[in-house]
C-alpha positions as protocol buffer text, in pm:
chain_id: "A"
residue {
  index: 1
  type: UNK
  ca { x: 0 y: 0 z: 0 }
}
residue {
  index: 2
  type: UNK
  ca { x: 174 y: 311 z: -112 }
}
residue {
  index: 3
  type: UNK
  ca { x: 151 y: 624 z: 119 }
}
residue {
  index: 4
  type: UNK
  ca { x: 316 y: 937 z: 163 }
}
residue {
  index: 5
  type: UNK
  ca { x: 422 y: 1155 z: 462 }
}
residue {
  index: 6
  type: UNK
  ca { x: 441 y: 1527 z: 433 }
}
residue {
  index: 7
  type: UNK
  ca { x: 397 y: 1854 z: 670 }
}
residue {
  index: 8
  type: UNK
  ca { x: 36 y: 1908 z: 779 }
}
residue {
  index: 9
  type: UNK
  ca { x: -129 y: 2199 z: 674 }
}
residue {
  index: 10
  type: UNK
  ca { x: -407 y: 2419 z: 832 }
}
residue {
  index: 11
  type: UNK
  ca { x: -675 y: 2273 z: 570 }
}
residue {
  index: 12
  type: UNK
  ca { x: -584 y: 1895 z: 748 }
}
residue {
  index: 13
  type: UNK
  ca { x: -751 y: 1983 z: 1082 }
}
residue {
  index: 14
  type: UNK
  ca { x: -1094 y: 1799 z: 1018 }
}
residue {
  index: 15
  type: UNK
  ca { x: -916 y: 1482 z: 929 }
}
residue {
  index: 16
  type: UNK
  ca { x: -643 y: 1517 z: 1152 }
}
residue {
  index: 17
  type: UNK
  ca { x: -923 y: 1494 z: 1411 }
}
residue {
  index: 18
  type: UNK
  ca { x: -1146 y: 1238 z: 1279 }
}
residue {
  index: 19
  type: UNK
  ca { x: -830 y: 1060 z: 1257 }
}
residue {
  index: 20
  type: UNK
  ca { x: -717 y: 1097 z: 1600 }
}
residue {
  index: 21
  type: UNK
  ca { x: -1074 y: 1039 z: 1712 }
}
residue {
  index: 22
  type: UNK
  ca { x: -1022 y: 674 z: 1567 }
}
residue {
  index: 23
  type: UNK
  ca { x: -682 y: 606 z: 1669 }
}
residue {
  index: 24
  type: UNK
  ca { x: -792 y: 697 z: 2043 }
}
residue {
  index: 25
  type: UNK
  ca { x: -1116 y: 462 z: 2016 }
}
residue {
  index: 26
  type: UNK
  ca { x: -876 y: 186 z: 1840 }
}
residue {
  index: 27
  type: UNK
  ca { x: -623 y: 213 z: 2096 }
}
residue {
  index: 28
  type: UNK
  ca { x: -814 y: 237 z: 2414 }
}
residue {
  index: 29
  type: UNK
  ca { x: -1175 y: 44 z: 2373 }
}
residue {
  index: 30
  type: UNK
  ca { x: -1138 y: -48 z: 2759 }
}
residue {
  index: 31
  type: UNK
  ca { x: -1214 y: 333 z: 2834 }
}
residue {
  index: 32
  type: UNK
  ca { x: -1553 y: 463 z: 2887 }
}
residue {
  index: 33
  type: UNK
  ca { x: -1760 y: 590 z: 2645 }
}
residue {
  index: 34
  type: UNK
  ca { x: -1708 y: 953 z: 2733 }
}
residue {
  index: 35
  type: UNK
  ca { x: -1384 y: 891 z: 2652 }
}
residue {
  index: 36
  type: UNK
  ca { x: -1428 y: 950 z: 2253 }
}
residue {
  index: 37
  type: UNK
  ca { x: -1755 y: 1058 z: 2326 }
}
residue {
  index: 38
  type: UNK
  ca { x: -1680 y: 1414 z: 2519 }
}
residue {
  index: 39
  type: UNK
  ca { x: -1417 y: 1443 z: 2205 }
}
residue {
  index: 40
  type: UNK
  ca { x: -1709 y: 1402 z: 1986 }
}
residue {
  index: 41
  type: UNK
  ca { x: -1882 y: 1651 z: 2126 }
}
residue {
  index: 42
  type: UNK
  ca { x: -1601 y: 1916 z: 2124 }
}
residue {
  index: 43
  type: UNK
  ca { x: -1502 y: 1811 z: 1721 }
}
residue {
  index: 44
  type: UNK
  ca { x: -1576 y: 2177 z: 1599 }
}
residue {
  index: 45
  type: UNK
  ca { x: -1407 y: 2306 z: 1842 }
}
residue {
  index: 46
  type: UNK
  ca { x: -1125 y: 2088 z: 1850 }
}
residue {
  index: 47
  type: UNK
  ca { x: -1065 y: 2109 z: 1437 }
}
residue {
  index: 48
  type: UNK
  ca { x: -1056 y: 2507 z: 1470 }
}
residue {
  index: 49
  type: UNK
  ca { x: -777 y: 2488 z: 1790 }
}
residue {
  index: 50
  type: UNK
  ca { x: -625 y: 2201 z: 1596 }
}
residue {
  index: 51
  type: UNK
  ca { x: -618 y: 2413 z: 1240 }
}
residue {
  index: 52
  type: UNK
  ca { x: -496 y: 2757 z: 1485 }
}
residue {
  index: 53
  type: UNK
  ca { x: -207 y: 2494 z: 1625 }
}
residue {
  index: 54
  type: UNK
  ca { x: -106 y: 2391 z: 1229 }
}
residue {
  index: 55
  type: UNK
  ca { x: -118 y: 2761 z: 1143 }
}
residue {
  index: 56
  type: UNK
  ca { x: 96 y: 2931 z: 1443 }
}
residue {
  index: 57
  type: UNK
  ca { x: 336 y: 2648 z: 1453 }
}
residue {
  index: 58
  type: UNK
  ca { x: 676 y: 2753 z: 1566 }
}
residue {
  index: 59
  type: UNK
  ca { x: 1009 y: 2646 z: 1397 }
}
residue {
  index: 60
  type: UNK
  ca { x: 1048 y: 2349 z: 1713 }
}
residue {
  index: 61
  type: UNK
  ca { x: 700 y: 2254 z: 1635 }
}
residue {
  index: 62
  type: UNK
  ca { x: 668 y: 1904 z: 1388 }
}
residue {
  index: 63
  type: UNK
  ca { x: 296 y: 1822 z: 1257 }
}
residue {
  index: 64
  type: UNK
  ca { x: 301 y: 1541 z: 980 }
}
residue {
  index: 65
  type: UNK
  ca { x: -5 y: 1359 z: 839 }
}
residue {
  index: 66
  type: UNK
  ca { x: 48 y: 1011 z: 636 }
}
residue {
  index: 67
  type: UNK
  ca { x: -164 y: 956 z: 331 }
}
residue {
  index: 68
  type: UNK
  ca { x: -284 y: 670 z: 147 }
}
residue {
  index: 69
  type: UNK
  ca { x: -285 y: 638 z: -245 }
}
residue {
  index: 70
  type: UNK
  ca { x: -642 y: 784 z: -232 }
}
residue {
  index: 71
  type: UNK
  ca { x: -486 y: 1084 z: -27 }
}
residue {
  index: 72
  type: UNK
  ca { x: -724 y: 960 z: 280 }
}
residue {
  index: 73
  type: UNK
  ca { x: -534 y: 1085 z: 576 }
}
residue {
  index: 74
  type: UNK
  ca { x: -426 y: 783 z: 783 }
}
residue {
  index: 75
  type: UNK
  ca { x: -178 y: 891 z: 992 }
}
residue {
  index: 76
  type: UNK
  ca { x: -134 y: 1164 z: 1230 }
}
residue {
  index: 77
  type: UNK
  ca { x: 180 y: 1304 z: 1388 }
}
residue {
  index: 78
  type: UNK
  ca { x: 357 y: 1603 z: 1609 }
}
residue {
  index: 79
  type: UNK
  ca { x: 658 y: 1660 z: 1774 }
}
residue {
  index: 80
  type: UNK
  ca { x: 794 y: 1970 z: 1981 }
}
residue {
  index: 81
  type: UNK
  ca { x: 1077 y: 2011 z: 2209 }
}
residue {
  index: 82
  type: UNK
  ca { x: 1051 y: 2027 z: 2604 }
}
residue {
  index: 83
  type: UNK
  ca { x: 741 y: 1982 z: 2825 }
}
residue {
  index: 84
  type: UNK
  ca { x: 400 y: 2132 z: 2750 }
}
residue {
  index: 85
  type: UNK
  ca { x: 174 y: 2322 z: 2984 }
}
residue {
  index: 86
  type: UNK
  ca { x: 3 y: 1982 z: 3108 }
}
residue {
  index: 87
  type: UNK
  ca { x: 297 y: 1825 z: 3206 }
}
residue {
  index: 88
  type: UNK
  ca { x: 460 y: 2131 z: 3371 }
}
residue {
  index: 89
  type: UNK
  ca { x: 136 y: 2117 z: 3562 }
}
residue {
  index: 90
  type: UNK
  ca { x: 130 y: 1768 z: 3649 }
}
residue {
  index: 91
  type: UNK
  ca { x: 507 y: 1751 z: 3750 }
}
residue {
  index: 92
  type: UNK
  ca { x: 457 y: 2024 z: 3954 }
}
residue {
  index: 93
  type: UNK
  ca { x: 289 y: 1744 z: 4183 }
}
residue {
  index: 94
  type: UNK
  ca { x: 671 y: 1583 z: 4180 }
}
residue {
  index: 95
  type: UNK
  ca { x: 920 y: 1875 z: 4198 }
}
residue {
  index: 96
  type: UNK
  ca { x: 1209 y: 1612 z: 4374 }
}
residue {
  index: 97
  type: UNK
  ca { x: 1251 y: 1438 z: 3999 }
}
residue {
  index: 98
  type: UNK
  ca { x: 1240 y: 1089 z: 4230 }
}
residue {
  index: 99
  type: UNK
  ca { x: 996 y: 926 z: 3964 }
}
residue {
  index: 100
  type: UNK
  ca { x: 1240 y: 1027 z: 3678 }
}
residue {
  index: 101
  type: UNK
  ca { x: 966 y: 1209 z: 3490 }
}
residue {
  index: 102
  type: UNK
  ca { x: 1126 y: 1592 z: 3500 }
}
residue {
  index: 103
  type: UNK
  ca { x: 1352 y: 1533 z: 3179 }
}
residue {
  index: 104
  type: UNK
  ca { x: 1124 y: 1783 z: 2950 }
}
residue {
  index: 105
  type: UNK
  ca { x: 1150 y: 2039 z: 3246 }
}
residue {
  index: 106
  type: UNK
  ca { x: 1550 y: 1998 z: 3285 }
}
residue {
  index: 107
  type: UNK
  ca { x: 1547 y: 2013 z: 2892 }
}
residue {
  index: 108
  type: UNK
  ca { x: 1362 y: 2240 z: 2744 }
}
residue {
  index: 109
  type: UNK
  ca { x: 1567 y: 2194 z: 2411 }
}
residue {
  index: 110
  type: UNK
  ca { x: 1446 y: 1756 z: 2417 }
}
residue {
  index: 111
  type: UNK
  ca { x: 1268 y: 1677 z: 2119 }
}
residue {
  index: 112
  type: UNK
  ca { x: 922 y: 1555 z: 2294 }
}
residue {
  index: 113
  type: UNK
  ca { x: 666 y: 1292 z: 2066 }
}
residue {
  index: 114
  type: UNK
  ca { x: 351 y: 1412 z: 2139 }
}
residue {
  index: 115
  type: UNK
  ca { x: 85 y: 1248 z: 1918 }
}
residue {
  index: 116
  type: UNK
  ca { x: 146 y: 977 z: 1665 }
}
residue {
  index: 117
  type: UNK
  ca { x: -146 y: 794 z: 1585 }
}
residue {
  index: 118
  type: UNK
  ca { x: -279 y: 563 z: 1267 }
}
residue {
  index: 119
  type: UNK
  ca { x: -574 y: 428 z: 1182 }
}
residue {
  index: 120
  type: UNK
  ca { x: -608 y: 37 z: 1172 }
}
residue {
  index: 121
  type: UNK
  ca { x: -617 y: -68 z: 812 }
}
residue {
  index: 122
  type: UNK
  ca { x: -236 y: 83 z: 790 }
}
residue {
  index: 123
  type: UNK
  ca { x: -89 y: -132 z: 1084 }
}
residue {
  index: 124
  type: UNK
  ca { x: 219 y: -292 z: 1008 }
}
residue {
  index: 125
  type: UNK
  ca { x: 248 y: -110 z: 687 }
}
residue {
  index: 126
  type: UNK
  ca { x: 573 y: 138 z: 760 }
}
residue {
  index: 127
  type: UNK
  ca { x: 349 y: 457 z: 855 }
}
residue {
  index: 128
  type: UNK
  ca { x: 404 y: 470 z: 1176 }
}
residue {
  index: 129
  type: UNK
  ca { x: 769 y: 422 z: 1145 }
}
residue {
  index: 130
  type: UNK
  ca { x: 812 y: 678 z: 885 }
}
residue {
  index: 131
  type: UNK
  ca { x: 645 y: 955 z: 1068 }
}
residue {
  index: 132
  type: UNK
  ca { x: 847 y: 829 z: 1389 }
}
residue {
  index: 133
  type: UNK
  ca { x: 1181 y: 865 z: 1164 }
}
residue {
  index: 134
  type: UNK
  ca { x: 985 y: 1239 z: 993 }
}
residue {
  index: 135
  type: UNK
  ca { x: 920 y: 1360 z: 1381 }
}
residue {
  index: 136
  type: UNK
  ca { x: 1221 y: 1266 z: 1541 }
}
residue {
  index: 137
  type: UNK
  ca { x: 1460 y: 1104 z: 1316 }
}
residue {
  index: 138
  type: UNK
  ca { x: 1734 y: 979 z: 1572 }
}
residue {
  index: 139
  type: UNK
  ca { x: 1781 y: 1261 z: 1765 }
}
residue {
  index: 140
  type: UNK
  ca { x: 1764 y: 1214 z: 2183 }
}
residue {
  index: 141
  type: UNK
  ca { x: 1377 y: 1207 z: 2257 }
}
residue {
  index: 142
  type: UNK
  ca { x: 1100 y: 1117 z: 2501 }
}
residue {
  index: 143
  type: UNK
  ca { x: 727 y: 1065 z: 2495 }
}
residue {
  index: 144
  type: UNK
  ca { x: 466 y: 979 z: 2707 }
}
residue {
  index: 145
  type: UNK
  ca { x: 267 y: 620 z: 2685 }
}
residue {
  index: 146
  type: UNK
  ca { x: -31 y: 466 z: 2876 }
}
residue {
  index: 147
  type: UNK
  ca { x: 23 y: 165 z: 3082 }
}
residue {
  index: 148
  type: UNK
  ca { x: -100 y: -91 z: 2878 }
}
residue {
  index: 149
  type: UNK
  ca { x: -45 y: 10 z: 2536 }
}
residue {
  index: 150
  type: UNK
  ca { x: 180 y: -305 z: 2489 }
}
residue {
  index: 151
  type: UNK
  ca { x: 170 y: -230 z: 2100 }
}
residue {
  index: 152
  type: UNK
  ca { x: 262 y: 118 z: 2114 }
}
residue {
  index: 153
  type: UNK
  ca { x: 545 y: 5 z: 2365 }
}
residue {
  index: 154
  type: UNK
  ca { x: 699 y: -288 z: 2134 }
}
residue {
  index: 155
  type: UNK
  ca { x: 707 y: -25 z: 1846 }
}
residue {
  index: 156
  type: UNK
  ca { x: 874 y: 218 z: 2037 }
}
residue {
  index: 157
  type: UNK
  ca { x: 1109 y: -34 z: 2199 }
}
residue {
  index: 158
  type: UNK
  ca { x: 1272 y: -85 z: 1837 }
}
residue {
  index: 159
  type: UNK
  ca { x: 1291 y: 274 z: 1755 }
}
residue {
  index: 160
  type: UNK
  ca { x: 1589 y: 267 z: 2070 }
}
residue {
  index: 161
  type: UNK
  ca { x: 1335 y: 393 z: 2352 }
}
residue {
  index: 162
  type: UNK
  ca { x: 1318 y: 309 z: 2696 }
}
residue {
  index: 163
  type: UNK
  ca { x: 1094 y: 287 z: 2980 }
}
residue {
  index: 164
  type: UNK
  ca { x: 1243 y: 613 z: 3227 }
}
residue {
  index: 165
  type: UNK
  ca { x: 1006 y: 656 z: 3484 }
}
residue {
  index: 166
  type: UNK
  ca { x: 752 y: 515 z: 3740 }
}
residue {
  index: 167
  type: UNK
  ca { x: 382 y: 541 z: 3623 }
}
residue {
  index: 168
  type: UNK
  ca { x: 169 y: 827 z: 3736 }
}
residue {
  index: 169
  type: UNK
  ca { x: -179 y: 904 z: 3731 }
}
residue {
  index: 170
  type: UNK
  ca { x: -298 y: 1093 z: 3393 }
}
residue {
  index: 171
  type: UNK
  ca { x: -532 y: 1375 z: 3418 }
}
residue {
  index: 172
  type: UNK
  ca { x: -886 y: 1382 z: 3421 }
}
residue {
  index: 173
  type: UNK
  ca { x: -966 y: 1377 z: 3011 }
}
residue {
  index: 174
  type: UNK
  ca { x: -787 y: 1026 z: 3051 }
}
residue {
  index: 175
  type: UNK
  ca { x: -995 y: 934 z: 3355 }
}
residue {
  index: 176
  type: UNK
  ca { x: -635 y: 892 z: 3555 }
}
residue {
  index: 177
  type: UNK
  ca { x: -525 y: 589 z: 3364 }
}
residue {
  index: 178
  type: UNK
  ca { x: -164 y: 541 z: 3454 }
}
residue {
  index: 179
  type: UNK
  ca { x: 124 y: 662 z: 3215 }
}
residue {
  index: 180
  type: UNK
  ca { x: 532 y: 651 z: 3194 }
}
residue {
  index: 181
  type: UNK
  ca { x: 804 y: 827 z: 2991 }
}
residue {
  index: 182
  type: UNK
  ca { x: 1020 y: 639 z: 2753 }
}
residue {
  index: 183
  type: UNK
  ca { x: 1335 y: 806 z: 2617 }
}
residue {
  index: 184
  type: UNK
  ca { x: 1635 y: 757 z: 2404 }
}
């Protein structure tokens, strides 16, 4: 199945969404409905922040998209360097560092994997891993993953990351499931 990656552009934030919509029910159907469904509700609003984000991206800031031979977007990606305003907020709750989880703090200048998501049908096909290689190529990096995600771990794992820190609780839009850092 052929595909193509390329830089995402303002007039991809409808897909993008739908797309990460999917990937989150795929990935997590043991989470509650409201899950997806509070998303759902919020998918106006969520395309016009997400199309604002594409737009005012700075020159640290990575968004890809993946698309088939149709040009259906199947793939969604973004990278940034250091922590974001959630995690500053959440590690705020762990100032020592005893957990490991401060490395986007101590380095703001970290390449961080934010979002990386495809849909089903392109599993196993070399999207992920050529937006992984697009978003972060080899450099150092980290990212955060849910407890559980055994997939997402194994396909990590053999891009050279590394579980780094204890699990935590998430915040509330992820109903406190339990994540970790991996890093390279």
């Amino acid at each position: 199945m052929p595909w193509t990656v390329r830089p995402a552009e303002p007039g991809d934030a409808a897909d993008w969404v739908e797309v990460h919509l999917r990937g989150l029910a795929e990935t997590y159907p043991q989470m509650p409905p409201a899950f997806v469904g509070s998303r759902r509700a919020r998918q106006t609003e969520i395309v016009a922040s997400t199309r604002a984000e594409i737009e005012d991206a700075g020159p640290d800031e990575r968004y890809l998209v993946a698309l088939d031979a149709d040009d259906a977007l199947v793939g969604i990606g973004h990278a940034t360097r250091g922590a974001q305003e959630w995690e500053r907020r959440l590690l705020a709750r762990y100032p020592d560092d005893a957990l490991g989880l401060q490395r986007g703090v101590r380095d703001p200048g970290l390449r961080q994997l934010t979002t990386l998501y495809t849909v089903s049908r392109v599993h196993g096909s070399g999207v992920g891993g050529a937006m992984a290689e697009a978003l972060v190529g080899d450099e150092p990096a980290y990212l955060w993953i849910m407890t559980g995600n055994d997939r997402a771990e194994a396909f990590y794992r053999r891009r050279g990351f590394r579980r780094v820190s204890a699990a935590v609780p998430s915040g509330p839009t992820w109903f406190a499931w339990p994540m970790f850092q991996m890093a390279r």
